[in-house]
N, C-alpha and C positions, 0 to 999 in steps of 0.2 A: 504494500500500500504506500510507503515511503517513495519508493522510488515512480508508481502512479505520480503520487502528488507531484512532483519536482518533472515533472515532465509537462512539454506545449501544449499539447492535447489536452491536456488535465485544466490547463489554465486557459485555453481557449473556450474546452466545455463550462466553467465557472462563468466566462462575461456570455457565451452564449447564451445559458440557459436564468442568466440572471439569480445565478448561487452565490450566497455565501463561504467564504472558504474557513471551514471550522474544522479542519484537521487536526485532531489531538493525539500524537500517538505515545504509547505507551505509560508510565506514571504519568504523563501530562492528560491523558485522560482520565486515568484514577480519581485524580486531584479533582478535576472536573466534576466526575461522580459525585465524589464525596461532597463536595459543596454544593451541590445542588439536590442532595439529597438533606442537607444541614435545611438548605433553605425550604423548601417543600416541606418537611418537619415543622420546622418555623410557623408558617403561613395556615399550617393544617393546624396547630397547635391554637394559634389565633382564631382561628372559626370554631374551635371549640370540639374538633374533629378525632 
């Protein structure tokens, strides 16, 4: 997937299709998880959930 991403294609399909480029890989997705699983807790906690 790494080396996908770092390739023209990859970056041509992103403005073609009008994406975002949110590639996390490895612990930098972890990290991701986790904090957005802190926050989703959070927010769910707040409605009483």
């Amino acid at each position: 997937m790494t080396r996908l991403h770092g390739s023209p294609q990859w970056r041509e399909s992103l403005k073609t299709h009008g994406w975002n480029d949110a590639f996390l890989p490895g612990a930098a997705f972890g990290t991701f998880l986790t904090e957005q699983d802190r926050r989703v807790g959070s927010v769910l906690k707040e409605l009483g959930l």
